[in-house]
C-alpha positions as CSV (number, residue, x, y, z in Angstrom):
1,X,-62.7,-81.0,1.6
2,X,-63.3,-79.8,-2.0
3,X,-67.1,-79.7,-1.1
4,X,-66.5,-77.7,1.9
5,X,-64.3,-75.1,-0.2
6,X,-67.3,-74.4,-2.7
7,X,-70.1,-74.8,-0.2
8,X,-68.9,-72.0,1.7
9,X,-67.4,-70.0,-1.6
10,X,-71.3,-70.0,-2.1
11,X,-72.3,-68.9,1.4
12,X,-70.1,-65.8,0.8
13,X,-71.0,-65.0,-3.1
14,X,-75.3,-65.1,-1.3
15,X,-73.9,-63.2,1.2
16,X,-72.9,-60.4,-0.4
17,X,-75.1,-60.1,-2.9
18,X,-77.3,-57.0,-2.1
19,X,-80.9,-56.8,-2.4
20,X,-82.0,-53.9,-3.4
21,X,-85.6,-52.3,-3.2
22,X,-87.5,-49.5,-4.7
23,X,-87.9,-47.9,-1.7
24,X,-84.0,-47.6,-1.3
25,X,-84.1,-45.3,-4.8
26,X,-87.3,-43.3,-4.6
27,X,-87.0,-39.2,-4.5
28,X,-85.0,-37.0,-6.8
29,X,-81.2,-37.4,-7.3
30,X,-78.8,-34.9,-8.8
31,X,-75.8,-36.3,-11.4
32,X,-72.4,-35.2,-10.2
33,X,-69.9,-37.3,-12.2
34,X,-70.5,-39.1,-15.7
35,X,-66.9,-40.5,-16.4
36,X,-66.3,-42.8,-20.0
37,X,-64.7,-45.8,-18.7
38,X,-62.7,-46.5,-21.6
39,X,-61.1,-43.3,-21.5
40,X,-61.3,-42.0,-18.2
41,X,-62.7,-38.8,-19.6
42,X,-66.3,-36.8,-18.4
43,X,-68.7,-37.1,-20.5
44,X,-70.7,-34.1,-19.2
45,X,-68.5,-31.0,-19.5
46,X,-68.0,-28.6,-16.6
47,X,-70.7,-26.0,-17.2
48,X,-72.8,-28.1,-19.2
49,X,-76.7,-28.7,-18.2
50,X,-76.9,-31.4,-15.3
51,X,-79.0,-34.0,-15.6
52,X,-81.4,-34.7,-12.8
53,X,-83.5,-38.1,-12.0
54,X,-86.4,-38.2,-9.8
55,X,-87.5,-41.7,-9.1
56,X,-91.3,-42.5,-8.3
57,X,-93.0,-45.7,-7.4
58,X,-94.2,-46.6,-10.8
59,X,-92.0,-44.3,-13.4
60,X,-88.6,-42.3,-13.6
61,X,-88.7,-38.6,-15.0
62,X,-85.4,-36.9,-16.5
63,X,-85.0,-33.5,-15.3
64,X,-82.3,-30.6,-17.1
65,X,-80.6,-29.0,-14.5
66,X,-82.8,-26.0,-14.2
67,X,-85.9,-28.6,-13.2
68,X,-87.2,-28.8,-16.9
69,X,-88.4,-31.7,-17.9
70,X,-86.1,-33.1,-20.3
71,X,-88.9,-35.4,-21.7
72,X,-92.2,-35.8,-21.8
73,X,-92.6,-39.3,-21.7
74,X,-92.0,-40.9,-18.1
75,X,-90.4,-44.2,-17.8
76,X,-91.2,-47.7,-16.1
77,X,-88.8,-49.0,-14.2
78,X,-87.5,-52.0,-12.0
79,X,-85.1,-53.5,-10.3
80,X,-83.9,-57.2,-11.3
81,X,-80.9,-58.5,-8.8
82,X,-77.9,-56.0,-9.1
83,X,-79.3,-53.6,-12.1
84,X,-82.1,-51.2,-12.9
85,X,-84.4,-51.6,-15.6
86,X,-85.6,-49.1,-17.1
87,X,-88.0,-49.3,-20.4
88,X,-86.7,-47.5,-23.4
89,X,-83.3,-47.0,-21.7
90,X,-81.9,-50.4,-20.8
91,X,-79.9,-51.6,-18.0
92,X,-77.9,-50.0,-15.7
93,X,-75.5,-51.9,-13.1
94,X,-75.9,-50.9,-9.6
95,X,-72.4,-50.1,-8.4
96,X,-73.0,-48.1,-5.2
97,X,-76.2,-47.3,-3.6
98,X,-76.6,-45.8,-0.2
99,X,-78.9,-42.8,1.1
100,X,-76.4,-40.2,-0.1
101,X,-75.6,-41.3,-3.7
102,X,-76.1,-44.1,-6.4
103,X,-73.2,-44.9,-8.8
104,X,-74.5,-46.7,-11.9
105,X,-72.9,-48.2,-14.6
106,X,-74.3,-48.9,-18.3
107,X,-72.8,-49.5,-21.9
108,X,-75.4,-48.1,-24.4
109,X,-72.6,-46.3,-27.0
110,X,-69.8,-46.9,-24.8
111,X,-68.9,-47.5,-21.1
112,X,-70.0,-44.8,-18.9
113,X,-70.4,-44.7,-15.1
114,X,-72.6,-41.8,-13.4
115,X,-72.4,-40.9,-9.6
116,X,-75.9,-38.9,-8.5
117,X,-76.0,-37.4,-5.0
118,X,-80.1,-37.1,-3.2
119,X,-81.6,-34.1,-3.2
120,X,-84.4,-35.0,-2.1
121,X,-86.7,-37.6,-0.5
């Protein structure tokens, strides 16, 4: 019986587990919402630039609101099980992804979550 309990507790843990691709990412997405987890406070004031991401097959660019590039340098990225990679940035915790918006979650200084919403393919 025991045996039966963990083989389906494993069933449902592979089950749920989502595989994400790059495909499900690519285009440009807009951040509405960075919060500070640890004290439920935004960490990009009202009125503040807006920070924009446009994913590509191979790199990531960071866009200001206005559609200046933030950077010059583009960055490599992948994805490995439930998190983003991306090189000179770290990891960032998928927590939502669907064709409206990705909710990501990272502690680099502290822990922050950021909702983006598509803009564009």
């Amino acid at each position: 019986m025991k045996n039966v309990i963990l083989l389906l507790f494993a069933i449902l843990i592979i089950g749920c587990s989502r595989n994400y691709e790059k495909k499900d990412f690519l285009g440009s997405w807009n951040c509405i919402s960075a919060i500070d987890l640890e004290t439920n406070q935004p960490t990009i004031p009202e009125g503040e630039e807006q920070l924009m991401v446009e994913f590509r097959t191979d790199s990531l660019y960071l866009f200001d609101y206005s559609g200046m590039s933030i950077l010059d340098d583009k960055y490599a990225w992948q994805i490995k099980g439930d998190s983003v990679f991306i090189n000179g940035l770290g990891s960032f915790y998928i927590k939502e992804l669907n064709a409206k918006n990705l909710t990501v979650e990272y502690n680099i200084i502290g822990e922050t979550r950021m909702t983006f919403e598509k803009i564009k393919n």
